[in-house]
N, C-alpha and C positions, 0 to 999 in steps of 0.2 A: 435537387440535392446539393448541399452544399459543397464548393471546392475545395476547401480550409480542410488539410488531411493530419490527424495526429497519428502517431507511434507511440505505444506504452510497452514496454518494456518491462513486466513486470512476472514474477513466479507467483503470488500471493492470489487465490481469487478472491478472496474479502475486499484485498487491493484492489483488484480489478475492477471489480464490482465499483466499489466507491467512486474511484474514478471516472467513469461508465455512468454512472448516475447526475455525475455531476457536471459533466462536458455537453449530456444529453440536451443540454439548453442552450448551448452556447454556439449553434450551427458549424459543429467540427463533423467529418466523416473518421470517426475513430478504429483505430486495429489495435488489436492486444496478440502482443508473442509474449512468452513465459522465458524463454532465454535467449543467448546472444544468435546460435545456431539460426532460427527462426527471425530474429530479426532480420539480419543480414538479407536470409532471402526476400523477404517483405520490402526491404529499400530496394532490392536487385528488381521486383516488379514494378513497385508504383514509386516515383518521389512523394516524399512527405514534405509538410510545410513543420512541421515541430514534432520532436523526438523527446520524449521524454523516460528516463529509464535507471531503473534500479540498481544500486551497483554488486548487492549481495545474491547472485543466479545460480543455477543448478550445475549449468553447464562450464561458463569461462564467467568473468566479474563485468559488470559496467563500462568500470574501464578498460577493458580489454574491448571491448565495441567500439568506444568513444578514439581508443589508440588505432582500431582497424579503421574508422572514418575518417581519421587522420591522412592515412598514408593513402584513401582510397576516396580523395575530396568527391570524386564524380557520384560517387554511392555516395555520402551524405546530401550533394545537389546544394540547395539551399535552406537547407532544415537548420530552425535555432534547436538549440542542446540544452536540456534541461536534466537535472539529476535529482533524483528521489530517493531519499534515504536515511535512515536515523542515524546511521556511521559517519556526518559531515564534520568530522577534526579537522582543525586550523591544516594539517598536511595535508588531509584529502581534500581541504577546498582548492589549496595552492596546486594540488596535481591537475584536479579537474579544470583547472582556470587552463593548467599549460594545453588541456586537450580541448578546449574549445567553448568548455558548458559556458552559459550565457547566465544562469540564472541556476539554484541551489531550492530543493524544497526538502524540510525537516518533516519527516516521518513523526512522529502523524499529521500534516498539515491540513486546515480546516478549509472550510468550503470556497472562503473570500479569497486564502491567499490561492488555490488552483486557481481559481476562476481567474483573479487578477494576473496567475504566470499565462496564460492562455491569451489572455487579451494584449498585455503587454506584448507577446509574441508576434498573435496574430493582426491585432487589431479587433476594435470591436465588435459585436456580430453585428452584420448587414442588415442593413434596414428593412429589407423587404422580407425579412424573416418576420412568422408568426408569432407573436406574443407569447411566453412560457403560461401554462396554466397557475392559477394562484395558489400558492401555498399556503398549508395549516400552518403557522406560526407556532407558538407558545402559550397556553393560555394565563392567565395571571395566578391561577392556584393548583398545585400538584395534584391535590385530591381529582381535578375534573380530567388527568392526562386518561388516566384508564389502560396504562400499560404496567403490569407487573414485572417486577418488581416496581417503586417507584423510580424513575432516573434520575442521570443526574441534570439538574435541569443546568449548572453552567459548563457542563460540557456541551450539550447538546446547544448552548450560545453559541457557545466559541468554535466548535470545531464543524455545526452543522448551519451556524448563522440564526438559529432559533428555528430552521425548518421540520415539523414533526414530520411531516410525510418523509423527506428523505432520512432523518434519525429511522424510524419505522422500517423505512425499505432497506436501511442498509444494515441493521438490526436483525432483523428476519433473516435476509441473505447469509450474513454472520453465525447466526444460532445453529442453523444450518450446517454449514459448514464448517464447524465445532467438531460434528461429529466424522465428520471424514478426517479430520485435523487429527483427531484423538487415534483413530485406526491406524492412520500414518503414522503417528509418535509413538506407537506403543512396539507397531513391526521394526521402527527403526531402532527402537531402544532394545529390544531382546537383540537386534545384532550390531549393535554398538556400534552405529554409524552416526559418529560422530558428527559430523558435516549437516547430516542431513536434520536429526536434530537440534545440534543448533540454528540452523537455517529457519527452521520452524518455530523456534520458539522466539527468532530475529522478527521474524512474519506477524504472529500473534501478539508480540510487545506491542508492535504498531495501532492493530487494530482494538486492543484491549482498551489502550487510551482512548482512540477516537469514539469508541462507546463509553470511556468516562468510567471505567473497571479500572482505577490504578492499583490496588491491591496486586489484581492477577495479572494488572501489565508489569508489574515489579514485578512478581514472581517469577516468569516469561522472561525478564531482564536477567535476573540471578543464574538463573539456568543458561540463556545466549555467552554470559561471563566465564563462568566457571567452563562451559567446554570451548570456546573460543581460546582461552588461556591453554586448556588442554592441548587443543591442534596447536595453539603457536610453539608449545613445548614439545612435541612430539611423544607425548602419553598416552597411556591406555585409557579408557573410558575412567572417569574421576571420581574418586568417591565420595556420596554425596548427589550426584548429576543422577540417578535414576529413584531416589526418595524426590526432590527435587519437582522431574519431570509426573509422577504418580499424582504429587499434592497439585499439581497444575491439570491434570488431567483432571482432576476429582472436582475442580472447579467449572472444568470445561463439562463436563457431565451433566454437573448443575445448572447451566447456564443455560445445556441445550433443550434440555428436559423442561424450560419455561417456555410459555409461546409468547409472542411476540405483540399479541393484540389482546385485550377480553376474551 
C-alpha cells in the first residue's frame, strides 16, 4: 500500500467522487472529510503528505482550517496546501497565499491539472507501482459513443483528457446523485435556508461544467449569485431565488431520469 497520504476536504460527493477516481492511479492512500470538524480530527490521527481542500463548507470555511494549521504547525506536520474552489478572486488568492496554500485549483479543474497538482506535490508515482489499466479514449465519431444524450465531446477533452471510462463513471455517479441533490434543495428551499442552498447550487455549478452542461451550470451560477448577494445583505429569501432554484431542479430531473450507458 502506498505511503503518499492525501486529505480532501471536500462537502460535494460528485466532488468527491471525481477526485477519488482520479487520484485512484496515481498511488495516494486517499481520505475524504466533508467539513473542517472532521478534517482536524483526521490530521490529529494520521500526518498527511497533501491536504487539499474546499473553502465553501457546511461547518466553518477553508480558510478557517488553513488559519487553524497555521497557529497549530504540528497538526499540519508537513502537508503541502492545496485549495479547491471556483471562488479564487485576486483577494482570496492573496489571503490563501498569507496561509500557506502552495498551489490554487479552479473548480472545475480537469483531469491533467489534478493529476499534475498531485505530482508536483508528491512526486511522481513510484515505480514499482502497477501499470493503470488502459483506457477508452474518444472515438473519432459521436455517433459510435452510444451514450444518451450525445456529449459534449470537447468537454469531455478538456476536463476528462478524452477518457470515456472515467467521463462514464463519473457521469453515472452524478446522475445519481441529482437526485438526492434535488431532495436536499427542494427541503432547504421550503425553509429558506439560505446558506444551504446556496451551497448547493455553488456544488452543482461545478460539477454541471465538468460534465460539459454549461446551460445548467449558468443556471446553478444565477442562483449561487443572487442568494450569496442576499446573505451578504442580510435579506430574506430573494425574489426570484425559488422560480430560479425549481427550473434547475426540472433540469436536474431530466438529467437523472437518463442512464448513463445504452
Amino acid at each position: 500500500m502506498s505511503s503518499r497520504r492525501v486529505l480532501l476536504v471536500e462537502d460535494d460527493p460528485s466532488l468527491q467522487r471525481f477526485v477519488a477516481m482520479v487520484l485512484e492511479d496515481l498511488a495516494v492512500q486517499l481520505r475524504v472529510c466533508g467539513n473542517v470538524g472532521s478534517a482536524l480530527q483526521a490530521l490529529a490521527e494520521q500526518p498527511v503528505d497533501l491536504l487539499i481542500t474546499d473553502l465553501m463548507l457546511p461547518d466553518r470555511s477553508g480558510q478557517d482550517l488553513l488559519a487553524e494549521l497555521q497557529t497549530r504547525p504540528a497538526l499540519r506536520g508537513q502537508a503541502h496546501l492545496v485549495a479547491f474552489s471556483a471562488g479564487l478572486q485576486p483577494q482570496v488568492r492573496s489571503q490563501l497565499q498569507t496561509l500557506g496554500v502552495e498551489r490554487m485549483l479552479f473548480k472545475p479543474c480537469s483531469v491533467s491539472e489534478l493529476e499534475a497538482c498531485v505530482e508536483e506535490a508528491l512526486g511522481p508515482m513510484p515505480l514499482d507501482q502497477p501499470p493503470a489499466a488502459a483506457a477508452q479514449t474518444l472515438p473519432t465519431a459521436a455517433p459510435e459513443l452510444g451514450v444518451a444524450p450525445t456529449p459534449d465531446l470537447e468537454a469531455i477533452q478538456r476536463n476528462f483528457g478524452g477518457d470515456m471510462t472515467l467521463y462514464r463513471g463519473f457521469r453515472t455517479a452524478s446522475l445519481q446523485q441529482f437526485a438526492m441533490d434535488r431532495a436536499e434543495g427542494e427541503r432547504a428551499c421550503a425553509a429558506r435556508e439560505l446558506a444551504t442552498v446556496r451551497r448547493l447550487a455553488h456544488s452543482l455549478k461545478s460539477v454541471l461544467l465538468i460534465l460539459g452542461l454549461e446551460a445548467s451550470s449558468d443556471l446553478a451560477g444565477r442562483l449561487e449569485r443572487q442568494l450569496e448577494a442576499a446573505l451578504a445583505t442580510g435579506q430574506p429569501w430573494p425574489a426570484g431565488a425559488e422560480a430560479l432554484w425549481a427550473e434547475l431542479s426540472a433540469q436536474l430531473q431530466a438529467l437523472s431520469a437518463e442512464t448513463a450507458t445504452p
